[in-house]
Every structure is written in C-alpha cells, then in structure tokens.
C-alpha positions as CSV (number, residue, x, y, z in Angstrom):
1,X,-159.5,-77.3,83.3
2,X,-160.8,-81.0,83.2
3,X,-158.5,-83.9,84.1
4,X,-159.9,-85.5,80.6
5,X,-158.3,-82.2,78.8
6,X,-154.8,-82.9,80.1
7,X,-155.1,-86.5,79.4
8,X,-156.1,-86.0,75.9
9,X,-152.9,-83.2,75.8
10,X,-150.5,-86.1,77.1
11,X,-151.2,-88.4,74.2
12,X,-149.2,-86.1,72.1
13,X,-146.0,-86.6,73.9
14,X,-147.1,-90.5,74.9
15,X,-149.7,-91.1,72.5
16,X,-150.5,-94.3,75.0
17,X,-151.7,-92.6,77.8
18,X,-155.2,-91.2,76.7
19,X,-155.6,-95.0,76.0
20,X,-155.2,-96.1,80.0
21,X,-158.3,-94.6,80.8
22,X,-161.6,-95.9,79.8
23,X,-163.2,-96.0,76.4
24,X,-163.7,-92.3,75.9
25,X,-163.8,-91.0,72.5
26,X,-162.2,-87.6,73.0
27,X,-159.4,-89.3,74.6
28,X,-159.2,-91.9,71.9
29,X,-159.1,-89.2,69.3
30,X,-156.2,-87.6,70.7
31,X,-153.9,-90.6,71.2
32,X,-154.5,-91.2,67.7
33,X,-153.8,-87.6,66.7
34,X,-150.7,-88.1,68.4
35,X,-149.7,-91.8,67.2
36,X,-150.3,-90.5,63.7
37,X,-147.7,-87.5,64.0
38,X,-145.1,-89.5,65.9
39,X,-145.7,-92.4,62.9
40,X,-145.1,-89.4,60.3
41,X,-142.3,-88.0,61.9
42,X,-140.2,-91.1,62.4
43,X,-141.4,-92.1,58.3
44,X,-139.3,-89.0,57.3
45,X,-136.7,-89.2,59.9
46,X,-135.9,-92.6,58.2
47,X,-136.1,-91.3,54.4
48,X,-133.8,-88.1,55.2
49,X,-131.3,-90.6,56.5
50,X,-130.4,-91.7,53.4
51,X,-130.2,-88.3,51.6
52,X,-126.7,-86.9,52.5
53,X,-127.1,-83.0,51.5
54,X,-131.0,-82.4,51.2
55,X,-131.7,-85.0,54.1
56,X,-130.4,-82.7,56.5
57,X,-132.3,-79.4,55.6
58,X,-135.5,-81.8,55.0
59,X,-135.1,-83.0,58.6
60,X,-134.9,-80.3,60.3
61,X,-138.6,-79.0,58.8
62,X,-139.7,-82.4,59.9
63,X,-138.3,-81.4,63.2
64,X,-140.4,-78.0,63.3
65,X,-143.2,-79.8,62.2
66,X,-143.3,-82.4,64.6
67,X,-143.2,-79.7,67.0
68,X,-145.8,-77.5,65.6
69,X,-148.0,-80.5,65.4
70,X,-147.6,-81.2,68.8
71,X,-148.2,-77.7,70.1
72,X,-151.5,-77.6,67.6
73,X,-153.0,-80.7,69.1
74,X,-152.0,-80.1,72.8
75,X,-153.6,-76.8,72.4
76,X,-156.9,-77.9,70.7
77,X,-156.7,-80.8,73.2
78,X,-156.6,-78.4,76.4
79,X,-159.2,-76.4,74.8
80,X,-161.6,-80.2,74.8
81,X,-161.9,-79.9,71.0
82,X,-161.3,-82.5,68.4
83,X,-159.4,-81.0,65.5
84,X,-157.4,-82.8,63.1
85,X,-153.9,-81.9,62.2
86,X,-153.7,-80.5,59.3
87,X,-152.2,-83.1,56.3
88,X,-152.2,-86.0,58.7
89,X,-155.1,-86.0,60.8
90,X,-157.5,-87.7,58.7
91,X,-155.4,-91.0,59.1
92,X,-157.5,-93.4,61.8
93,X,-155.4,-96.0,63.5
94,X,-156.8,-95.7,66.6
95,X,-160.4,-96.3,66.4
C-alpha cells in the first residue's frame, strides 16, 4: 500500500491530516470527503437534540451513517480512488 493511501484514509477520522502534506489532490479530496461528513453529522446531531421522542431514533441512523460513511471512504481511500459519498459528496469545501 502507498503511504498517500493511508493518509487519504486518516482524513476521515481527522479530516486535517491529508491537508499536512503537500498540495496533492487525492489527498485534498479526501479531507474534504471527510470534513463534509463530520460537518453533516454534527448538523443532525444538533437538530435531533431538540426533538425529544423522534430525535433519539433519528440520531442513532445519523450515528450508523456517520459510520458507514466513514468505512465507505476509508475503503475507497485505501483502494487510491476518488469516490464521493453518496448524498454528500458533491459538497466542495476543501478545494
């Protein structure tokens, strides 16, 4: 495996850390993959809060999807391939 394959996996856990190493667009791609699904997941994490019944069933799917995303992106990541997340992954912050 290349060392720019596990970097590009780490930015979905730190989505900074693809970002530490030079201007490379794979990397870049990641860490925005991965900014982009942590962004999401804390947007519904906040809007659950404040349903008391329903707010607790719809955070736990944001919970499995967080972690689904995660293992999607890692995986296409360590497999040096730039695939968006599905819903999501057309949203550029990082560019």
């Amino acid at each position: 495996m290349q060392e720019r394959n596990f970097w590009a996996m780490s930015g979905y856990i730190l989505f900074f850390l693809p970002l530490l190493k030079p201007k490379d667009p794979f990397l870049r791609f990641h860490a925005n993959q991965g900014l982009v699904l942590w962004l999401s997941y804390l947007f519904l994490s906040f809007i659950v809060k404040y349903q008391p019944l329903i707010g607790a069933i719809l955070l736990f799917f944001a919970k499995i999807g967080y972690l689904c995303g995660v293992l999607y992106g890692m995986y296409y990541a360590l497999n040096g391939r730039e695939k968006p997340l599905p819903i999501i992954g057309e949203i550029k912050i990082i560019r």
